[in-house]
N, C-alpha and C positions, 0 to 999 in steps of 0.2 A: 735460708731464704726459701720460700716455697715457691715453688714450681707452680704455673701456671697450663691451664689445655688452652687449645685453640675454642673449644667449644664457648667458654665465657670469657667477655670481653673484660677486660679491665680500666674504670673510668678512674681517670688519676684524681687523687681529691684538689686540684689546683683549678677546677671548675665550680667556684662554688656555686653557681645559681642551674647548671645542669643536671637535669635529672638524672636518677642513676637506670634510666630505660636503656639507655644505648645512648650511641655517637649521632645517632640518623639526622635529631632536628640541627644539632649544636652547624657537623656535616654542610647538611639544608643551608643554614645562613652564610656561611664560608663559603659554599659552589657559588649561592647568589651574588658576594661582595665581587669573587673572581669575575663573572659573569659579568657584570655591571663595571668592573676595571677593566674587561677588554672590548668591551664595549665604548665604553672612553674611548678606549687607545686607538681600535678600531677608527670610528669618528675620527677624532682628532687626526689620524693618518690622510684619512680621507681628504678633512678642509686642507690642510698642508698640501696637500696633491693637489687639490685645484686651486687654490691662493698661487703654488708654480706655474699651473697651466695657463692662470688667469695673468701673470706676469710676461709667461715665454708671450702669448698671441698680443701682448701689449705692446712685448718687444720687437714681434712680428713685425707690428702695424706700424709702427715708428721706422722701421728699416724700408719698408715697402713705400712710405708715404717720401722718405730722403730718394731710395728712387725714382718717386714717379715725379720729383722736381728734377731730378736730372734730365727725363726723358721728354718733358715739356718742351714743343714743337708748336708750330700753326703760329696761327693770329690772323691769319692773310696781309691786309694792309696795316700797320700796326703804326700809327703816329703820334710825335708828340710834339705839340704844338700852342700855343697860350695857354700853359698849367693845363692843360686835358691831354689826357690817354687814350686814344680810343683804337680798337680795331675792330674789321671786316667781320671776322671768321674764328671759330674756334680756336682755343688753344686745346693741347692735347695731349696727354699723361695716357701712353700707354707701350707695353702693355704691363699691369696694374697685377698684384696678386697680395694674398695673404687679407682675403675679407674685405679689400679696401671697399670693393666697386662693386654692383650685383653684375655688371656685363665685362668687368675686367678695363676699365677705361673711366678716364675720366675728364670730364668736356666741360669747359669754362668759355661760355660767352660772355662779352660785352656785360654792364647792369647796364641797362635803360628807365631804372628808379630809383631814389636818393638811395643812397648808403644810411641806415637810422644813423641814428647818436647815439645810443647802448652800442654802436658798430664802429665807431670813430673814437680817437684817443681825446678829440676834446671834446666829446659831450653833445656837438653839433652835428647834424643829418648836415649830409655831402652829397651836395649833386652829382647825378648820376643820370645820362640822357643820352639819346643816340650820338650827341656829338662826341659826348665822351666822359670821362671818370673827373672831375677835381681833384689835382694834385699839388701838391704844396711840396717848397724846398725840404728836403729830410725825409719824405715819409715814403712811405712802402704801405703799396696794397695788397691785399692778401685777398685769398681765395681761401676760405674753411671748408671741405668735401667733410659730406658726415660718412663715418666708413662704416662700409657696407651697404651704403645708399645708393639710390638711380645714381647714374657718371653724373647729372647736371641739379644733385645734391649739394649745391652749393649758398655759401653764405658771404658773404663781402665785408674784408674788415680795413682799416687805417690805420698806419701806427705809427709815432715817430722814437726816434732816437731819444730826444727830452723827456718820455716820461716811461719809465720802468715797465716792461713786459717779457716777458717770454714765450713766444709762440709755438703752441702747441703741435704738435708731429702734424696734424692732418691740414694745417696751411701750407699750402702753398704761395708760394711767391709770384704774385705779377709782373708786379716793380717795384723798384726805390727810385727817387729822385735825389740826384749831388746838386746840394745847394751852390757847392762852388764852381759848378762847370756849368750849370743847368741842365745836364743828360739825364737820361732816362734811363736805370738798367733794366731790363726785359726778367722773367725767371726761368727763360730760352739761353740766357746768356748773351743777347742780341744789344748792343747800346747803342741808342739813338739820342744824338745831338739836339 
């Protein structure tokens, strides 16, 4: 077996299309393949990290929005009376965190303009005036805060039991109405007869 120096490299013949110059370009394409693989992986680590992040502050806001239905207060005068809802005075979710609110709060007035129909479970705009909300046996009104918005970021929805929904974290609950007692539950916790 002959002996080899350091001085000249030895290119194994299992390269057939490599020149016999040296290893440098063969080298060259190899550093780049690694290069552009961790570059991948790089990335790919990256979107993973924020697809989590993008998850954890989603699951923030879902927790933060269940609290701020717990802490729901106000209304001032708060009645219910011939199928209408109406109150005085704010309601009031706070204090609010985790991006919900830009001031940490969140304020639900009275609507004093129908409710659309893309807003209501049957398709129908629902009056909505100073005297008060239209409510029907079975339904719940909701309050949608857009999170992160002004507190009085609000959107007004209707829903009932009869037709399939699931309400998204950043409603809040007004009321439901029992068809079989005629009361009204608050999202205070408060029921009115």
């Amino acid at each position: 077996m002959a002996a080899h120096s350091e001085s000249s490299p030895v290119v194994p013949s299992v390269l057939p299309d490599q020149p016999q110059t040296g290893w440098a370009p063969w080298l060259r394409t190899i550093a780049q393949a690694i290069n552009l693989l961790g570059i991948d992986a790089i990335q790919r680590r990256n979107d993973i990290a924020a697809e989590q992040q993008a998850r954890q502050a989603a699951d923030n806001l879902e927790v933060s929005y269940r609290q701020a239905q717990a802490t729901m207060s106000g209304g001032g005068t708060v009645t219910w009376a011939a199928g209408r809802l109406a109150w005085t005075n704010r309601f009031l979710c706070l204090p609010v965190g985790g991006g919900m609110s830009s001031v940490g709060y969140i304020q639900i007035g009275q609507p004093v303009t129908d409710i659309p129909a893309g807003q209501v479970y049957t398709g129908v705009a629902r009056t909505a005036d100073a005297t008060g909300v239209v409510l029907n046996a079975f339904e719940a009104l909701y309050a949608a805060h857009t999170p992160g918005g002004d507190p009085t970021a609000i959107n007004f929805y209707i829903e009932s039991y009869t037709v399939s929904f699931s309400a998204p974290s950043n409603w809040l609950l007004i009321a439901t109405i029992n068809g079989d007692d005629g009361s009204a539950k608050l999202g205070t916790g408060q029921i009115l007869p």
